[in-house]
C-alpha positions in Angstrom: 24.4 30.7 82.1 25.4 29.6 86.0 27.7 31.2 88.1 30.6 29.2 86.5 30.8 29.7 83.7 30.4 33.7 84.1 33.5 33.3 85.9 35.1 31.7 83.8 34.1 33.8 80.9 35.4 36.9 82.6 38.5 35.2 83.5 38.9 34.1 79.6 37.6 37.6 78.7 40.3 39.5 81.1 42.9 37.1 79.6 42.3 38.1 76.0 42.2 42.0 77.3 45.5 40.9 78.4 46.8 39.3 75.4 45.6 42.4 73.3 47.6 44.7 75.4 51.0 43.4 75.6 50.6 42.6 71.9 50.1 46.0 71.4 52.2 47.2 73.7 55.2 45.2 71.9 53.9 46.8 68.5 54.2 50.4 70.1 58.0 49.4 71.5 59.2 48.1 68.0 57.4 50.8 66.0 54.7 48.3 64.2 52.2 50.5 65.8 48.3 50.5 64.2 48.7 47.2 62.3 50.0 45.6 64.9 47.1 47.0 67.5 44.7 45.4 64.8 46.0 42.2 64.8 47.0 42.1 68.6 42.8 43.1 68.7 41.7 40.2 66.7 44.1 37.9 68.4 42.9 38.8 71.4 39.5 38.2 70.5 40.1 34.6 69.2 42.2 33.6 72.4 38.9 34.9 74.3 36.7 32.8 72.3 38.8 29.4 72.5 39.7 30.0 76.2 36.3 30.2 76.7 35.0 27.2 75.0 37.9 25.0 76.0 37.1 26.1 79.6 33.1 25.3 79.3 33.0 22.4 77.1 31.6 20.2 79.7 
């Protein structure tokens, strides 16, 4: 893996951090609370993943 795409895999990777928390956050406000930190999780995770390969697909 080159430089670049470590970049842009920690850009992807702070992205979906960010995703998970303000999903979660939103859960916490309207009173969801651990089902929605699950799902915020996962969704996070996926957004990492397909950021990532969209960014890196040559």
């Amino acid at each position: 893996m080159n430089d670049g795409n470590g970049r842009r895999f920690r850009e992807a990777l702070l992205l979906g951090v960010s995703i998970t928390v303000c999903s979660g956050l939103i859960g916490l406000v309207l009173g969801v609370g651990a089902a929605m930190w699950l799902f915020a999780g996962i969704l996070g995770v996926v957004a990492t993943l397909v950021i990532f390969c969209w960014t890196s697909w040559p």
